[in-house]
C-alpha positions in Angstrom: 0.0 0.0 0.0 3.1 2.4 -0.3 2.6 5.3 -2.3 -1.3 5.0 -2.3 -1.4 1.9 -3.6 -3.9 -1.0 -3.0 -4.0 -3.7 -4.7 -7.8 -5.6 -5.5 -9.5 -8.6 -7.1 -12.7 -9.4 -8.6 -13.5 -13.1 -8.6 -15.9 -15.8 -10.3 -15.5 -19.0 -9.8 -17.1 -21.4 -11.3 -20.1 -22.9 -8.5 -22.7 -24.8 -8.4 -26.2 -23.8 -7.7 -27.5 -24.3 -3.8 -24.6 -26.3 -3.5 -23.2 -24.1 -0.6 -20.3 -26.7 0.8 -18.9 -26.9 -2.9 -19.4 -23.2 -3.4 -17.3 -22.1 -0.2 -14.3 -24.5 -1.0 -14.1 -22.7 -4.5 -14.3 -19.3 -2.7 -11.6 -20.3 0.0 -9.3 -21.4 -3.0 -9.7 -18.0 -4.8 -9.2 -16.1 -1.0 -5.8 -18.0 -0.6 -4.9 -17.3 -4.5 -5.6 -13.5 -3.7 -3.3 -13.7 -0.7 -0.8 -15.4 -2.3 -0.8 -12.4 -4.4 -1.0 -9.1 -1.8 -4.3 -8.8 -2.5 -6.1 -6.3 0.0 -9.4 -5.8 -1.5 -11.0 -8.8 -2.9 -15.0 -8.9 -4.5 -17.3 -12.1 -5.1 -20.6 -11.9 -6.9 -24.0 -10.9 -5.7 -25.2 -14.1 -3.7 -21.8 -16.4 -4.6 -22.5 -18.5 -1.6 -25.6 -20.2 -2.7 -25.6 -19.0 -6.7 -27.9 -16.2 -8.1 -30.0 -18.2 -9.7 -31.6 -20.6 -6.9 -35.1 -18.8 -7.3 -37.6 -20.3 -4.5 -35.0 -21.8 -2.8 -34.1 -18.6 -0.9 -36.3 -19.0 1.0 -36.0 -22.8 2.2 -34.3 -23.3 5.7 -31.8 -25.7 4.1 -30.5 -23.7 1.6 -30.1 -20.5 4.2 -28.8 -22.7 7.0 -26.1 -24.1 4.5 -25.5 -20.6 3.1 -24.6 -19.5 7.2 -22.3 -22.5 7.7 -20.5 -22.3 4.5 -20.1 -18.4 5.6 -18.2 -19.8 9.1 -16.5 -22.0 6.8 -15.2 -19.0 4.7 -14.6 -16.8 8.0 -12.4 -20.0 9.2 -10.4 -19.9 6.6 -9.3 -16.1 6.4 -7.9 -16.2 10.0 -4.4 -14.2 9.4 -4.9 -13.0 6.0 -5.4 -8.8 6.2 -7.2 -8.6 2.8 -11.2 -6.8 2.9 -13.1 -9.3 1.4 -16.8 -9.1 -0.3 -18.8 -12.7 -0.3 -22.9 -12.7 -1.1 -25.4 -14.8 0.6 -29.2 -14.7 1.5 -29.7 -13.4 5.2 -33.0 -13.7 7.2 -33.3 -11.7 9.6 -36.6 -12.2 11.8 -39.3 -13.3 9.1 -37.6 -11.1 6.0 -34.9 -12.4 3.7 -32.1 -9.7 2.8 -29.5 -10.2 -0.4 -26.1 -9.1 1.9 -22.3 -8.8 1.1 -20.8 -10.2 4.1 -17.4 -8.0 4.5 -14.4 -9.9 6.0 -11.1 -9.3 7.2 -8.9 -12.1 9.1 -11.5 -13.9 10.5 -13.7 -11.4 11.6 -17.3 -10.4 10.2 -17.0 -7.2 9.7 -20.9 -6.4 8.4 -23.8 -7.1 6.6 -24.6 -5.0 4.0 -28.3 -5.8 2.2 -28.7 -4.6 -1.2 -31.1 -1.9 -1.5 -33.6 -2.3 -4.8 -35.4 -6.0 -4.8 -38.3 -5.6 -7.4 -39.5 -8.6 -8.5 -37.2 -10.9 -6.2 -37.7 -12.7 -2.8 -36.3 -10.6 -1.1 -37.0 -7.9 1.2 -35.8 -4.2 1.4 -33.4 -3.1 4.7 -34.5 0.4 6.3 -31.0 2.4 6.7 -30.9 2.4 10.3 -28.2 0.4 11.3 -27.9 -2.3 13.7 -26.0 -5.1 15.2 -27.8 -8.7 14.0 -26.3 -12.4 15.6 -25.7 -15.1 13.6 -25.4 -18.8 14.8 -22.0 -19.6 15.3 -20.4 -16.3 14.9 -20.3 -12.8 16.7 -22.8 -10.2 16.1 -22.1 -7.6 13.2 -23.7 -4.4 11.8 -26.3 -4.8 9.6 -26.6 -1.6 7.6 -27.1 -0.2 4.1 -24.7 2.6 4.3 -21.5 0.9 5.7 -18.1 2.6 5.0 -15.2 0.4 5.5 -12.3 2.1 7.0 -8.7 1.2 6.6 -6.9 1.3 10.0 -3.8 2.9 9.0 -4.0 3.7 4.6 -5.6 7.8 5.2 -8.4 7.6 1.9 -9.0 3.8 1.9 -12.4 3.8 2.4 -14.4 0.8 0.9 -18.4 0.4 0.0 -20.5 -2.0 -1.1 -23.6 -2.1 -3.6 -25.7 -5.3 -4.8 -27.6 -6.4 -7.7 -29.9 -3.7 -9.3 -28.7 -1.6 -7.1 -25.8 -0.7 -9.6 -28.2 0.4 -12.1 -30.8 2.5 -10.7 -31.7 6.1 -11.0 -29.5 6.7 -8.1 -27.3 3.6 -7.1 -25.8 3.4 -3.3 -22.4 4.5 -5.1 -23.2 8.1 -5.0 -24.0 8.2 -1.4 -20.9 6.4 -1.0 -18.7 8.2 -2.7 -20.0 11.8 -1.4 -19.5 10.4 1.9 -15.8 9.2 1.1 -15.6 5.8 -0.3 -12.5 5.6 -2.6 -13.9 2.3 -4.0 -16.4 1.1 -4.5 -17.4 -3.1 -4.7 -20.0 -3.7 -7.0 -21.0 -7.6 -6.4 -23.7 -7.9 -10.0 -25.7 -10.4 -10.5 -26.8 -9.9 -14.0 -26.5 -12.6 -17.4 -24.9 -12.2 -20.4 -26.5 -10.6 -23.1 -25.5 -9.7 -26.7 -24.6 -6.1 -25.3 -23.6 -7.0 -21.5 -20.5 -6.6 -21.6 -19.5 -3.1 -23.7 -22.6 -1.8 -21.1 -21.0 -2.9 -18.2 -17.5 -1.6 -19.2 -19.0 2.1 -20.4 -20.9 2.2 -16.9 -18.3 1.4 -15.0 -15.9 3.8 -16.8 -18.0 6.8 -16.3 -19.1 6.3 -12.7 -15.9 5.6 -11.7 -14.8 9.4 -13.7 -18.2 10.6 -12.3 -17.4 9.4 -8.6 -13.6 9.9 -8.6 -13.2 6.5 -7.5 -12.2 2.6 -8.2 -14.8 0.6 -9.2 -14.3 -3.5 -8.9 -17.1 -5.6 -10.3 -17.5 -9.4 -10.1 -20.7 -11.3 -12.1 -21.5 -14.6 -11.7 -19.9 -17.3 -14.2 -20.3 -20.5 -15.9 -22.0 -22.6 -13.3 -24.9 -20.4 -12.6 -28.1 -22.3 -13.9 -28.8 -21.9 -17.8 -32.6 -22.4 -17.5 -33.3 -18.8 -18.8 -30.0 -17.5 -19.0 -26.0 -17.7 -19.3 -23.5 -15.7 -17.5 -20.6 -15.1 -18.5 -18.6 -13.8 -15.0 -17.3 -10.7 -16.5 -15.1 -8.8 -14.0 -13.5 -5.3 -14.8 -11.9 -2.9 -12.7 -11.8 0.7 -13.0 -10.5 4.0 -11.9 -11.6 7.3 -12.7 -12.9 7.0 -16.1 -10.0 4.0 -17.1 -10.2 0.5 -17.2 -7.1 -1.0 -15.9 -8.8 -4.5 -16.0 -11.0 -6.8 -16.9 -11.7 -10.4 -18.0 -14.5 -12.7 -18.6 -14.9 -16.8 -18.8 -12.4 -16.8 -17.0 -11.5 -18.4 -13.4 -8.8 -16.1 -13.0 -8.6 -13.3 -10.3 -8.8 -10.0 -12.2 -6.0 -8.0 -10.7 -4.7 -4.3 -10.3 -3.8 -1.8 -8.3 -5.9 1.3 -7.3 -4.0 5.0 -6.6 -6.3 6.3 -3.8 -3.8 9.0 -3.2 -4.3 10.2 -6.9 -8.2 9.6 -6.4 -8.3 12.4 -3.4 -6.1 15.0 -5.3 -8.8 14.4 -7.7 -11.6 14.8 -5.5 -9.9 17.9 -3.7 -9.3 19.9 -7.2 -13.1 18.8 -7.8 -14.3 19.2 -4.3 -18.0 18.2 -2.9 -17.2 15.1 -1.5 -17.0 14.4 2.8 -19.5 17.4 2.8 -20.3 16.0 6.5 -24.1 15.5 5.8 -23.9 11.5 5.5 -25.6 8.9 8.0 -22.9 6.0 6.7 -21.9 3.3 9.8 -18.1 3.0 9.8 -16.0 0.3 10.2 -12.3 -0.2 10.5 -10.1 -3.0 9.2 -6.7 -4.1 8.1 -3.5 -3.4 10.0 -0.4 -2.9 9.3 0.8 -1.1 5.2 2.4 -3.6 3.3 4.5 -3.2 -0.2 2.3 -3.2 -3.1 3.8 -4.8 -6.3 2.4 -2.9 -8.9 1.3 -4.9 -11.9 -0.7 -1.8 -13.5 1.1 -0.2 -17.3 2.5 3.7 -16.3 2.3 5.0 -20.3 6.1 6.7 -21.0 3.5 9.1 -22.9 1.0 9.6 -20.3 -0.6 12.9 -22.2 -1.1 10.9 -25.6 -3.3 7.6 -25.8 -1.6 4.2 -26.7 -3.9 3.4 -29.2 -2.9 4.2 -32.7 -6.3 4.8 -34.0 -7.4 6.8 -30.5 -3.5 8.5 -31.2 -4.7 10.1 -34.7 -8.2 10.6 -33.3 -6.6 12.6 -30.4 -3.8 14.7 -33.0 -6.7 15.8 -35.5 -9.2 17.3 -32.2 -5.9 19.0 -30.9 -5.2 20.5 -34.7 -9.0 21.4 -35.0 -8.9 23.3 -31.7 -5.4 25.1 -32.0 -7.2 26.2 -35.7 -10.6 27.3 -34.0 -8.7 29.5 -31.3 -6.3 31.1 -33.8 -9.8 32.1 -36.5 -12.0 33.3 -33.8 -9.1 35.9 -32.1 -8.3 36.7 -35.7 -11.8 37.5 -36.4 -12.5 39.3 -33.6 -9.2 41.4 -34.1 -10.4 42.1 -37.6 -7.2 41.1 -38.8 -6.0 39.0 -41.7 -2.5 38.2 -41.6 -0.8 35.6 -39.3 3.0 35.9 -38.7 5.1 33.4 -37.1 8.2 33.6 -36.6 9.9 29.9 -38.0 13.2 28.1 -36.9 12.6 24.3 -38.4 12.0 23.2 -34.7 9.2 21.1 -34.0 7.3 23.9 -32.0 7.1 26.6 -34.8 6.4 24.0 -37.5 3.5 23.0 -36.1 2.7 26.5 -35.4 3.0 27.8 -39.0 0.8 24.9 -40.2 -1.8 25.6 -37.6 -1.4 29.2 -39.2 -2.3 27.9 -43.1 -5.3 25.7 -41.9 -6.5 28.9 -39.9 -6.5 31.3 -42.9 -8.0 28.5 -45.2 -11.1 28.4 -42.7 -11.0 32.1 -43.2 -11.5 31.8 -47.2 -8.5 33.7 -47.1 -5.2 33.0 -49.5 -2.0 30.8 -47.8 0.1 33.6 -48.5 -1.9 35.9 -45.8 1.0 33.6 -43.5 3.7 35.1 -42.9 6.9 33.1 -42.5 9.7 34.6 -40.8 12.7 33.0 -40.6 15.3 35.3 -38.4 18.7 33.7 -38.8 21.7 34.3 -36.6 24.9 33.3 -34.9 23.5 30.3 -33.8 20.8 29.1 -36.9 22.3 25.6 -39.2 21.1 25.4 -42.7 19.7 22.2 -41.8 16.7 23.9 -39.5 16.7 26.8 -41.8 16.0 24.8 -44.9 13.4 22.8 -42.9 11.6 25.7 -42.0 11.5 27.2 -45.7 10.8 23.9 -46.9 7.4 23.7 -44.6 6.4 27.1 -44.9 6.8 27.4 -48.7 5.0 23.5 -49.5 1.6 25.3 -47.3 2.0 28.4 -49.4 2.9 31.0 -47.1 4.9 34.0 -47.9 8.7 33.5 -46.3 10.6 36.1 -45.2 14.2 36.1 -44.8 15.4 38.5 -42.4 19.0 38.0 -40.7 19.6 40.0 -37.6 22.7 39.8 -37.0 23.3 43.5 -37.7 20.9 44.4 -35.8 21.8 42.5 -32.6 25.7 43.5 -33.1 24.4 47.0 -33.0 22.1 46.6 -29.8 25.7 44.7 -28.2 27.1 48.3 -28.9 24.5 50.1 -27.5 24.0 48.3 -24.3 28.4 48.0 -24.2 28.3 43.8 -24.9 31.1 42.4 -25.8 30.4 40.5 -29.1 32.7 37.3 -27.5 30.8 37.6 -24.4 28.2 34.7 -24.3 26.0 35.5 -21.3 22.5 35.2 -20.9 22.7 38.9 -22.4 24.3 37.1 -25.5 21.2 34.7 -26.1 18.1 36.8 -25.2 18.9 39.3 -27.4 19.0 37.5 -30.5 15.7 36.2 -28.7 13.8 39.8 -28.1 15.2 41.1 -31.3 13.2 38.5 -33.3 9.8 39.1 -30.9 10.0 42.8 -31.8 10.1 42.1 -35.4 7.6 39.7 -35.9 4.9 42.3 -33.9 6.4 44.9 -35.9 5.7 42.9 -39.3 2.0 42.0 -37.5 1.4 45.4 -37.3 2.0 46.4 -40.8 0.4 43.8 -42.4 -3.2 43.9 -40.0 -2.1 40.8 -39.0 -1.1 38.9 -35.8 1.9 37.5 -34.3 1.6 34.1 -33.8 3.7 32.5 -31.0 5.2 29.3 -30.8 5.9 28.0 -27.3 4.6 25.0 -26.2 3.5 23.9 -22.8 6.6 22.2 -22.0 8.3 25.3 -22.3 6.7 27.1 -20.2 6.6 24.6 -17.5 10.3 24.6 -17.2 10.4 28.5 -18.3 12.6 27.5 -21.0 12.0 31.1 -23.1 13.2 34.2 -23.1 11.2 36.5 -20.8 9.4 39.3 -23.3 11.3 37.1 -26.3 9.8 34.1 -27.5 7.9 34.0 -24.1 6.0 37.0 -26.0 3.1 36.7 -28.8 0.2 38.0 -29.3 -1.8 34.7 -29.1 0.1 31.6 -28.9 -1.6 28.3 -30.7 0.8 26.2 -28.9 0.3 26.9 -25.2 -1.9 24.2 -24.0 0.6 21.4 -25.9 3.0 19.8 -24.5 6.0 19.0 -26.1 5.0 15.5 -26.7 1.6 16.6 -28.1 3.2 19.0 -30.6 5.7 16.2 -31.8 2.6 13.6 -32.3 0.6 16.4 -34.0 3.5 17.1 -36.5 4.0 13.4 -37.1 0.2 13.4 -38.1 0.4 15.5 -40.1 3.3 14.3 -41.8 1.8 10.5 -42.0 -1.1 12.1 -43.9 0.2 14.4 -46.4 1.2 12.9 -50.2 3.4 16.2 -50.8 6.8 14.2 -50.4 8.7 17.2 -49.9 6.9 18.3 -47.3 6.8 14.8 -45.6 10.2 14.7 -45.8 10.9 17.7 -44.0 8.2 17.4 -41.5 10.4 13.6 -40.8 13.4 15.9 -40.8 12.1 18.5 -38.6 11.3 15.5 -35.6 14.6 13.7 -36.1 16.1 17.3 -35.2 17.6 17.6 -31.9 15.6 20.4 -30.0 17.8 23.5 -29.9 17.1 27.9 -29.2 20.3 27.8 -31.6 21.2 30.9 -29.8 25.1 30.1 -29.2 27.5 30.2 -32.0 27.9 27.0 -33.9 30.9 25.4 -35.7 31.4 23.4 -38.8 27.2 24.1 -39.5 26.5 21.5 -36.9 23.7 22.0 -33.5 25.6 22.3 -30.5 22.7 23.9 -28.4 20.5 21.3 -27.2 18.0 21.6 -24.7 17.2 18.7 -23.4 21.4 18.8 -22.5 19.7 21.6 -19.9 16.6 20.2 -18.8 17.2 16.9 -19.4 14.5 14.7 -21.9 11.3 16.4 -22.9 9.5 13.1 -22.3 10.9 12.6 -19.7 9.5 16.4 -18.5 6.1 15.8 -20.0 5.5 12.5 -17.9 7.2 14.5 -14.3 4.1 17.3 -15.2 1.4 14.8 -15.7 2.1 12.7 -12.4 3.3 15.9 -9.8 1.2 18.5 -11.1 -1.5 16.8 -12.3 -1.9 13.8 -10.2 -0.4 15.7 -7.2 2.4 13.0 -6.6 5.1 13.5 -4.9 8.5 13.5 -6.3 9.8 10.5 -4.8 6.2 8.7 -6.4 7.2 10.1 -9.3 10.5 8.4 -9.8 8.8 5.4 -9.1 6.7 5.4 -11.5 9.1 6.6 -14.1 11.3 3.5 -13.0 8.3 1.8 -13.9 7.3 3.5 -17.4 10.8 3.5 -18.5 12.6 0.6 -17.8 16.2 1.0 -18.1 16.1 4.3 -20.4 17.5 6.0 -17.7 20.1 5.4 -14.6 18.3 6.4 -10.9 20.9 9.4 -11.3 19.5 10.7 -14.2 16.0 10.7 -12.8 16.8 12.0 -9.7 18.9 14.8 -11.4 16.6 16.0 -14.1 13.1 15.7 -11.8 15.2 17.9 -9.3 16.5 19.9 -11.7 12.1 20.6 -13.2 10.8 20.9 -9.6 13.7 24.1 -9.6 12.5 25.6 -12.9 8.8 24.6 -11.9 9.2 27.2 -8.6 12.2 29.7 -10.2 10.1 30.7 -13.5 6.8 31.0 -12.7 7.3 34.5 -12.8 7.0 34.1 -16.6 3.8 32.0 -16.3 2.0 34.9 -14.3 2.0 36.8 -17.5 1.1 34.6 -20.4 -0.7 35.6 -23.1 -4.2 34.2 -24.4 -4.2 30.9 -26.2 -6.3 27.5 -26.3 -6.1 25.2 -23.7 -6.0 21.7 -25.5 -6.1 18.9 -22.5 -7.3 19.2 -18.6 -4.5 21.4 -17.7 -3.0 24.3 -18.5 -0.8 27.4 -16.8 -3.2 30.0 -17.9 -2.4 32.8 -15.1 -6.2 33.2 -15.5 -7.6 29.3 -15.6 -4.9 27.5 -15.3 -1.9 26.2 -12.6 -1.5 29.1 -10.5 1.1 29.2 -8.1 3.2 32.3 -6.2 6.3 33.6 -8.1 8.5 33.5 -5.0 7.4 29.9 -3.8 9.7 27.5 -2.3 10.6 24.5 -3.7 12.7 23.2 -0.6 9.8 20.4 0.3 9.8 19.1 -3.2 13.8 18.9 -3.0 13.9 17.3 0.5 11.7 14.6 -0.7 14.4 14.4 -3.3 17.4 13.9 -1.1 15.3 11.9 1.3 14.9 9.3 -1.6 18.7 9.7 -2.8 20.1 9.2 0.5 17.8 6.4 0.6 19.4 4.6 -2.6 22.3 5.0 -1.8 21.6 2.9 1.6 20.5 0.3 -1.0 17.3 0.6 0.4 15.6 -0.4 -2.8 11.5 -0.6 -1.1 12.0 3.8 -1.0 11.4 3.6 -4.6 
């Protein structure tokens, strides 16, 4: 459970109807396969004990009486293992009959939770007060609709149960669980399989689980149930938040992952209205000590872009259309008809200069309304500035060559630089030089200066402050770097110009570079990622620290996890340290950004975005840092 981490089961095994000895034995062999594997939270089917599909013989003494001494069987059994686990079985309490998940932890029954909705069944409908019930041969527990299971020492892990129809009516158990602080929810169904059972199962289990913020586990009945009317198929999936992280079906298999409550209550504290305090839910405590959780769930090295080719180009052309919608409906508004953007043959104003053509095309306007500007200096190789013309010429824009190198040697005299001296001074000169004459050339042609940073960027406030930091609207601020690359690649894949592909191939093979330094023998010296270290490798520390709210030491972790041996543990530590620095140090530059579309959930929009202080500290995020290096170097491999 380290890090958040708990790791649950759904399970179906294969039964046979009102055959409760037989049933329990194949539920105490999938208990001590679950514990076997660390399992902490584990789910049966609605009514697994005695099958769902006995009918009138709910209500027959034998059946129930076998159903309660198969349940001591099952209690018996999980003496010493500290995994929450869901079993179903009729209860009669007095002269009604309830449909109950027993909960279980090491013995102990822990409650009885009855399902709510029982149309058209034999059984009755529990009131929500709760109360203590005996049953023969075992301790008294709570009997209650509204139970919330509580882990002793895991702050978050909070389990509840629903049955049956419950899971699909109006308003299922789920939400009241989930408002009052249940992190997962155990769905126990009961349903067959149908034609459609199974894509309706998996889309309503996505979106509660986004809905509620949560992790959703779900066990149906299998193969043994009867097949007088119908077959079942025991489909079990497991979600969290919106994504299926697994699932399988005909199969006696535990279906196994791992649920991130810690990254389910950042969720719910960016979303708030959960725990409002207004809830009437019994709570009960379990499990004891944390224990490490292998993780068996896939950490994507690409975690803003989906896996799935088809979903990838799906995801590229949605980005494209909204960077193009932005970028018309500012220029519109402006009145203006001319986009200028200033090019380098790096990925960022490539895509940038293309967004550009598509724009002025929407606006029944001619390609050469773009602008091209390519600004060569000290630094600039042929190679980027014959990609760059190459792009901008094969979409029909108008190109501009404009070296400033006169112009920056004169600004060195003015200011008293020494033309050798290659100081910050040095580079963001060249840099604010080529921002004043792209707005210049926006001006005189009623047109606007497109800017080119991407989200990346800004994140590690790799830009010149009032330089390429400075646009007028910027298409690419809501991309990350990873984003723009995929989009370019798109766009590449799909064009049958063959120049154009080729350079759009050429433009992603090149290293990423400001090309600000002077270069020798025509060859890129400058690289970035040399300063801030792999621009995947950025992309995936934004999406788990800022967006998930992890914290660094998770982070590594998980990047451990993602990818492989791609990089040493020094190299993670050294370039996460070295973004949680630029994260705190340049958000100075982030508290003035100008407008531009935000593409994904996050952004750092000063007005709807990340916000943060300008002179925040980063010394927690370091600590956590050196807390986890000092620990590797103990050897102490379970700090990471």
């Amino acid at each position: 459970m380290k890090d958040g981490f708990v790791k649950v089961a759904a399970a179906s095994p294969i039964i046979r109807v009102a055959d409760t000895e037989y049933n329990a034995e194949r539920i105490i062999d999938c208990i001590n396969e679950a514990d076997a594997q660390g399992i902490n939270v584990l789910v049966f089917p609605e009514l697994c004990i005695t099958g769902c599909s006995c009918r009138d013989l709910f209500t027959h003494d034998v059946l129930l009486s076998g159903a309660r001494n198969a349940l001591l069987r099952i209690l018996e059994a999980t003496v010493g293992t500290d995994m929450l686990i869901f079993v179903g079985l009729p209860i009669e309490v007095g002269s009604n009959l309830y449909s109950c998940a027993a909960a279980i932890c090491s013995g102990y029954l822990l409650g009885l939770v009855p399902r709510e909705h029982v149309t058209g069944t034999c059984f009755s409908a529990a009131g929500n007060n709760a109360r203590n019930i005996g049953l023969e041969g075992m301790f008294s527990a709570v009997f209650a609709r509204d139970v919330l299971f509580d882990h002793a020492k895991l702050h978050g892990l909070r389990v509840a149960v629903e049955l049956g129809a419950d899971l699909t009516s109006p308003l299922p158990p789920s939400v009241n669980h989930a408002l009052a602080g249940a992190t997962i929810i155990a769905r126990m169904a009961s349903f067959p399989e149908t034609l459609t059972s199974t894509a309706d199962t998996e889309s309503c289990v996505s979106a509660d689980s986004r809905r509620l913020s949560c992790g959703i586990v779900l066990a149906s009945p299998g193969r043994g149930e009867s097949t007088t009317d119908f077959v079942y198929s025991g489909l079990c999936v497991a979600a969290e938040n919106g994504t299926i992280l697994a699932e399988k079906e005909n199969s006696t298999d535990l279906t196994v992952t791992e649920f991130d409550i810690s990254a389910l209550l950042h969720v719910r504290r960016a979303r708030g209205g959960f725990e409002n305090g207004t809830g009437t839910h019994y709570s009960v405590t379990w499990g004891s000590e944390l224990h490490e959780t292998d993780l068996t769930r896939h950490f994507a090295k690409h975690p803003h872009l989906p896996e799935n080719e088809h979903d990838l180009a799906a995801a590229c052309s949605r980005q494209i259309d909204m960077q193009v919608s932005g970028l018309v409906k500012r220029m519109e508004y402006a009145g203006l008809d001319h986009c200028v953007v200033g090019i380098s043959g790096g990925v960022d104003s490539t895509l940038a200069v293309m967004i550009s053509s598509l724009a002025v095309r929407r606006m029944n306007l001619p390609s050469e309304n773009v602008i091209a500007v390519t600004m060569p200096c000290f630094g600039t190789s042929s190679r980027t500035k014959s990609n760059a013309v190459v792009v901008a010429e094969q979409w029909g824009c108008e190109v501009r060559v404009i070296d400033i190198s006169k112009s920056v040697y004169q600004h060195f005299e003015d200011i008293g630089h020494a033309r050798d001296d290659y100081s910050i001074a040095f580079e963001n000169s060249q840099a604010r030089m080529r921002t004043m004459i792209l707005m210049n050339i926006a001006n005189k042609v009623n047109g606007l200066n497109v800017g080119t940073e991407d989200l990346s960027e800004y994140i590690d406030g790799w830009c010149t402050y009032n330089g390429d930091h400075t646009s007028m609207y910027d298409v690419n601020i809501g991309v990350t770097k990873t984003q723009v690359r995929a989009a370019v690649a798109h766009i590449a894949a799909g064009t049958e110009d063959q120049l154009l592909k080729a350079a759009l191939y050429d433009v992603l093979d090149c290293p990423v570079s400001p090309e600000l330094l002077p270069i020798h023998d025509d060859i890129i010296e400058q690289k970035s990622e040399d300063s801030v270290g792999s621009y995947s490798l950025q992309d995936f520390f934004t999406y788990h620290v800022l967006i998930n709210g992890f914290s660094p030491r998770k982070a590594i972790r998980l990047a451990k996890l993602a990818y492989a041996d791609e990089f040493s543990d020094e190299e993670l530590l050294r370039w996460l340290r070295s973004w949680c620095r630029r994260l705190f140090s340049q958000q100075f530059k982030r508290s003035c950004l100008m407008d531009g579309p935000s593409v994904g959930t996050f952004s750092v929009s000063p007005r709807t975005g990340f916000r943060m202080p300008s002179d925040a500290e980063a010394a927690l995020f370091l600590k956590d840092l050196d807390e986890l290096e000092e620990s590797m170097l103990l050897g102490d491999s379970r700090e990471y």
